[in-house]
N, C-alpha and C positions, 0 to 999 in steps of 0.2 A: 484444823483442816478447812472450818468455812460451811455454813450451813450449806449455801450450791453441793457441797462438796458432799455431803452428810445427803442430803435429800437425793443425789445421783445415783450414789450407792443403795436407796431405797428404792426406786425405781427400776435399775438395772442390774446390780452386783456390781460387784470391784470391777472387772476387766472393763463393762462397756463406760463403766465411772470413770478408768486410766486413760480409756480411747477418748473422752470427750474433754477430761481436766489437761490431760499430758499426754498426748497422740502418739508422741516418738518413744517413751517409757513403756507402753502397752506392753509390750513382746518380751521385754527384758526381765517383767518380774517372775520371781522364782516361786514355789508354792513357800517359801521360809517367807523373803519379801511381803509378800500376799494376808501370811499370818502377822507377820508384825502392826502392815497397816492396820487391820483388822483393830488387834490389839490399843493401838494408840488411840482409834474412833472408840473403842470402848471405853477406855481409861479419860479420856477430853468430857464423853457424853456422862459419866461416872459423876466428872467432878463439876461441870457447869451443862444441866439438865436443860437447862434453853436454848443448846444446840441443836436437841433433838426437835424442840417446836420449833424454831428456828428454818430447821431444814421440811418440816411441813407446811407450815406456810410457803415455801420457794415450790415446794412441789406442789400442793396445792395451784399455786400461780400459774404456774408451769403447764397445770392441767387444764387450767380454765382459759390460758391464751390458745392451747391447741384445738379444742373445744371450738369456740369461737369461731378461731379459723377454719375449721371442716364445718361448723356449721353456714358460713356467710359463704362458702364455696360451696356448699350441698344447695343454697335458696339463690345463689346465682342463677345454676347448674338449671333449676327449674322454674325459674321467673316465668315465660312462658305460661310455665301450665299451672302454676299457682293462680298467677293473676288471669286468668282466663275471663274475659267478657263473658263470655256464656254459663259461666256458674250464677246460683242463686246468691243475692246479698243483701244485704241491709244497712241500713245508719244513713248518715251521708254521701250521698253519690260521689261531690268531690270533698271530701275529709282529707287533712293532710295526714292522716297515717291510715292504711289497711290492716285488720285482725283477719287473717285467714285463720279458720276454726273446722280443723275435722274432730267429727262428732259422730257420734253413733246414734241415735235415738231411742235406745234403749237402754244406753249405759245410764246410771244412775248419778252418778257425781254429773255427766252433762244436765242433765234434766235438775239436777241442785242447783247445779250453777244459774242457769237460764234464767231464770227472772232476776236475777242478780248481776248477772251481764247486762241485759239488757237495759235494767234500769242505768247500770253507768255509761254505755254505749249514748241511750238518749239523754243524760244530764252532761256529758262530753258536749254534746252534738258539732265534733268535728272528725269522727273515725266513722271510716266505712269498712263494714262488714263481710268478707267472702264467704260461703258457708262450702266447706267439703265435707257432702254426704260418704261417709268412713264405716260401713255397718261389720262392726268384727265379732258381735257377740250371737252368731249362727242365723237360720234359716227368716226367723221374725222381723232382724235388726235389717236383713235382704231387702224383706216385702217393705218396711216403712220407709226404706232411704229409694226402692224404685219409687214407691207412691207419692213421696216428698219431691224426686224429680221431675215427674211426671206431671205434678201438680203446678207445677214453674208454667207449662205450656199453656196454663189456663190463667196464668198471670196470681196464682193462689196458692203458690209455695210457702208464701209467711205465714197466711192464714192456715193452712194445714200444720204447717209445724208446731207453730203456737199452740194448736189442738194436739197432736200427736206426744208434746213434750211436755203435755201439764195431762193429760190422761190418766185416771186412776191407774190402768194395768198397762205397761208398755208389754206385754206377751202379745204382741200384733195377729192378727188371723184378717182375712182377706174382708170378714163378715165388721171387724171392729172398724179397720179402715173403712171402710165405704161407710158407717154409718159418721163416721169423723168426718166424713170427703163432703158428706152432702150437707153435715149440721156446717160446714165453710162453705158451704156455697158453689162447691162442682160438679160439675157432671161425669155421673159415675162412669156410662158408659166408655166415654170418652175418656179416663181417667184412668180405669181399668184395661183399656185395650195397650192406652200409652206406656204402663206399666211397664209391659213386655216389648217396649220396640229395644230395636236394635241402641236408637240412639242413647236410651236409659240405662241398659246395659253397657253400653260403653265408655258412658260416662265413671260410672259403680268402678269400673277397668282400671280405668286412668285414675282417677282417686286414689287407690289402692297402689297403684304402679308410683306414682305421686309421693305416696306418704313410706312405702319403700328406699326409694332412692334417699328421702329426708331422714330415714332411720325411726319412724313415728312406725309405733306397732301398740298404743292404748290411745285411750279419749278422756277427756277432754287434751285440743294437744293445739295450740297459738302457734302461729308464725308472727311474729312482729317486729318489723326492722327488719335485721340484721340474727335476728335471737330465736330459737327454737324455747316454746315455753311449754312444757307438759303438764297435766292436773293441776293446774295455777287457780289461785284464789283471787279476787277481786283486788287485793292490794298488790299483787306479785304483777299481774296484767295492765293494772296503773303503773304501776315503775317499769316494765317495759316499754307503754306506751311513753312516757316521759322521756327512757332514753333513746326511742325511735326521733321523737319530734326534735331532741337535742341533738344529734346524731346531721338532722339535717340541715338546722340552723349550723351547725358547723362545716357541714359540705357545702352547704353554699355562698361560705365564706370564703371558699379555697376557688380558684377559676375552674374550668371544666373543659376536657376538652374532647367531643364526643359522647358526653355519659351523661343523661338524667342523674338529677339530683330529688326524684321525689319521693318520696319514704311509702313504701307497704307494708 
């Protein structure tokens, strides 16, 4: 019958397997019919067992082309507010690929990752960094991504993160950060009022609304390209990057017409 064939009936059963292999067949088979296929897919997969891997790799396929596709329509869908001028970043201003990185500050695999990003980000030195403050791990993870924002307006969001992400205790309290804020270099007062504007709140908003619509609900969690990359290691994040940058040398091999060709 055909791995497609095998791998259909894994995904959906026989009847939506008839509707997509033999569309005019659907309605005419009998429950007798129904059991004989059955039977035959048994007796075929009995006798030559690499029909069954066969039809997992098509279905695996199968699943990683539709993937893709909801993924590259979900970072369409939010290009706008992904690439947001107004978010904190890093690396290279104009790098020819963007990492957008929602991160929680308090999540622990972020805080593993960080110096390990960063050092590839700086020995790349051709990717620029977007950072989405993503705080999901309760009331602490709140106060460090306001204070992280807040500190942007002081032109010292790196410099505090840096601090807040290599900190013995990420349990944040209002009293930890500000002695973090001042050993960078800001001013608390100012710092602390910002905290609570509207506009840092609103930001926190859109973030959250942001990595909803992307399907992103943990941290460490990449956009790059075209690719949604979650809890990724250093080499997972280099082979994205790679096929971001390929990706583009390829588009811009094809004419265009109306549509940037530059990779985030």
């Amino acid at each position: 019958m055909g791995a497609r064939l095998v791998a259909l009936l894994m995904a959906g059963g026989l009847t939506a397997c008839a509707a997509r292999a033999v569309p005019a067949a659907t309605a005419t088979f009998t429950p007798q019919q129904r059991a004989q296929v059955v039977q035959i897919l048994r007796d075929a997969m009995k006798r030559d067992p690499s029909i069954l891997r066969d039809a997992i790799v098509v279905l695996q396929s199968d699943n990683d082309r539709l993937e893709a596709q909801a993924q590259h329509a979900a970072i369409t869908n939010q290009k706008n507010t992904l690439f947001d001028s107004s978010d904190p970043s890093a690396g290279n201003p104009r790098g020819n690929v963007t990492i957008v990185e929602f991160f929680d500050p308090r999540c622990p695999y972020c805080r593993q990752l960080e110096p390990m990003f960063a050092k590839f980000v700086s020995k790349d030195g051709n990717i620029r960094v977007v950072y989405k403050d993503f705080p999901i791990l309760g009331p602490a993870s709140e106060l460090g991504s306001r204070a992280l924002l807040a500190a942007r307006l002081q032109g010292r969001y790196e410099a505090l993160r840096q601090a807040l992400m290599s900190s013995a205790s990420s349990d944040f309290t209002q009293a930890s950060i500000r002695s973090a804020a001042e050993k960078a270099g800001l001013d608390w007062p100012s710092l602390h009022r910002d905290m609570n504007s509207a506009g840092v709140r609103g930001k926190l908003v859109e973030n959250k609304a942001s990595a909803q619509a992307l399907g992103i609900d943990g941290t460490p969690t990449f956009v790059i390209g075209e690719k949604i990359v979650e809890g990724a290691d250093i080499p997972t994040i280099a082979a994205a990057v790679a096929n971001a940058r390929h990706d583009r040398s390829r588009d811009r091999s094809k004419p265009t017409v109306g549509l940037s060709t530059s990779v985030h």
